[in-house]
C-alpha positions in Angstrom: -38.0 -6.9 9.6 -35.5 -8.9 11.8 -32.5 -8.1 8.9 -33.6 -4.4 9.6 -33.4 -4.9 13.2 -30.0 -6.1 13.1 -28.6 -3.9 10.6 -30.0 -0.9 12.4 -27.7 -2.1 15.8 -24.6 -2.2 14.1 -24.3 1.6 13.0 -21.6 1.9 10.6 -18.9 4.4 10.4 -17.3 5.5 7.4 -13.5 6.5 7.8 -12.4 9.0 5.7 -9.1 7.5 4.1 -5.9 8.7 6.0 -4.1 11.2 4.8 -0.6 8.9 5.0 -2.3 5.8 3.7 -3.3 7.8 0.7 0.7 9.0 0.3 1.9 5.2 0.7 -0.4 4.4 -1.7 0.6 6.7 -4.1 4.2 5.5 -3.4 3.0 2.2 -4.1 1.3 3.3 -7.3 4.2 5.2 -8.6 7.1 3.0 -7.4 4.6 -0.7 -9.5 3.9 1.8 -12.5 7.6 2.7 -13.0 8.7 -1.1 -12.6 5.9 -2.3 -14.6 7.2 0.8 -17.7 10.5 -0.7 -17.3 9.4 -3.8 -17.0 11.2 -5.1 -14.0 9.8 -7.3 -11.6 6.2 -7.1 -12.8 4.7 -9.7 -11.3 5.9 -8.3 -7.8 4.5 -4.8 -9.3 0.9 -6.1 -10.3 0.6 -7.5 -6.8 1.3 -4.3 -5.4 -0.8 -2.3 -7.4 -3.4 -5.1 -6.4 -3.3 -4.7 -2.7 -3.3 -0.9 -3.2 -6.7 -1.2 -5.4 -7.7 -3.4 -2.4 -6.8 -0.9 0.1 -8.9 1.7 -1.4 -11.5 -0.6 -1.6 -11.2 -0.8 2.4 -10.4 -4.5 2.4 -9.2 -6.0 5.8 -7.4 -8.7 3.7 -5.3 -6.0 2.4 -4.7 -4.1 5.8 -2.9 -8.0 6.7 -1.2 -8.0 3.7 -0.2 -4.3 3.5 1.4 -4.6 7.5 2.7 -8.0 6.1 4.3 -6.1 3.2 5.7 -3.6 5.0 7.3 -5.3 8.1 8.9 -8.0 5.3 10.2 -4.8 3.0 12.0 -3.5 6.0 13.3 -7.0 6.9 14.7 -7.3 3.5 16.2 -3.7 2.7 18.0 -4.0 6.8 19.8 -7.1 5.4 21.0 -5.6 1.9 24.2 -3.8 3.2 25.5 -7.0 5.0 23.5 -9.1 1.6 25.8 -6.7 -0.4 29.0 -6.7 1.4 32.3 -7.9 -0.8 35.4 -6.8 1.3 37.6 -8.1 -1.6 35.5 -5.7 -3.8 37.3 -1.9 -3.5 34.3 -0.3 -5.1 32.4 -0.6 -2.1 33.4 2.4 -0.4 33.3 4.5 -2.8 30.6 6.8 -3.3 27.9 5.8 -5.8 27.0 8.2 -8.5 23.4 8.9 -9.9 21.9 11.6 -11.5 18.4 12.5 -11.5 17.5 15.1 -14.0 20.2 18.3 -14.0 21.2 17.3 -10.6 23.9 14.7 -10.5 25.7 13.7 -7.3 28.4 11.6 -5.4 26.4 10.2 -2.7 28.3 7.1 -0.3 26.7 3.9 -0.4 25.6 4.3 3.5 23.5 7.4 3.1 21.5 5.2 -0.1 21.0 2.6 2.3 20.2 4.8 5.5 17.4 6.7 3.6 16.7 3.2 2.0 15.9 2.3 5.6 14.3 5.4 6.9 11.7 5.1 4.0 10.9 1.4 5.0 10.1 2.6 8.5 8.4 5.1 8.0 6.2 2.7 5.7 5.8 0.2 8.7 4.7 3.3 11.1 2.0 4.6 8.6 0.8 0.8 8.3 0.7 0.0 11.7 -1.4 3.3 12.8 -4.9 3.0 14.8 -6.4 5.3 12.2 -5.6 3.7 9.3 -6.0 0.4 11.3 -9.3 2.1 12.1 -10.3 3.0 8.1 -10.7 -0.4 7.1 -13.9 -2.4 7.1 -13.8 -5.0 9.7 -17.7 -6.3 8.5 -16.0 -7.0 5.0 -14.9 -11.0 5.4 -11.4 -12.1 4.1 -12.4 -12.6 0.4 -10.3 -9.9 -1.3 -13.2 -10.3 -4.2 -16.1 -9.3 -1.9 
């Protein structure tokens, strides 16, 4: 009867998953799936579609590691245009080309990196939230297995 007792004092909420945590992760999903199909960086793919599994599974190990993730991915993508700077390399300036389906266009290299950035903020914002902050389970311990 005590266990009762005690369980019965602690009411338990259920969050309903976040609207924006449920578009990261499919960001997530989709960004792992298409390295994993062509097959680069897989290991770094598998762990990402790991801490999304473990996000839906409302892990607060995975909140950490998702903020962690996030704050790191923006670290990293700020420091690719000095990372990629050659100033005896002319192509630089130019504008990079890419085509995506019918639509192909001559886009400069500091627009790819500004939306490059943009996206990784916007990723750090949606991590750092109180609601989805508030959707995971706090009474699940640190074992990501639990």
């Amino acid at each position: 009867m005590q266990t009762q007792a005690n369980s019965a004092a602690i009411p338990v909420v259920k969050q309903p998953l976040p609207k924006r945590l449920a578009a990261l992760c499919a960001f997530f999903a989709i960004a792992s799936i298409s390295g994993l199909i062509a097959k680069q960086g897989e290991l770094f793919c598998i762990l990402t579609i790991i801490m999304v599994i473990a996000i839906l599974g409302r892990q607060r190990t995975a909140m950490y590691f998702l903020q962690g993730y996030t704050v790191l991915q923006l670290a990293l993508v700020s420091m690719l245009p000095v990372y990629l700077y050659d100033p005896d390399n002319l192509l630089v300036g130019n504008p990079s080309t890419f085509k995506l389906g019918e639509l192909q266009a001559k886009v400069p290299d500091f627009v790819i990196f500004g939306i490059i950035i943009v996206l990784a903020m916007v990723q750090v914002w949606i991590a750092f939230t109180p609601k989805v902050r508030a959707y995971f389970n706090t009474q699940i311990n640190m074992n990501i297995m639990s």
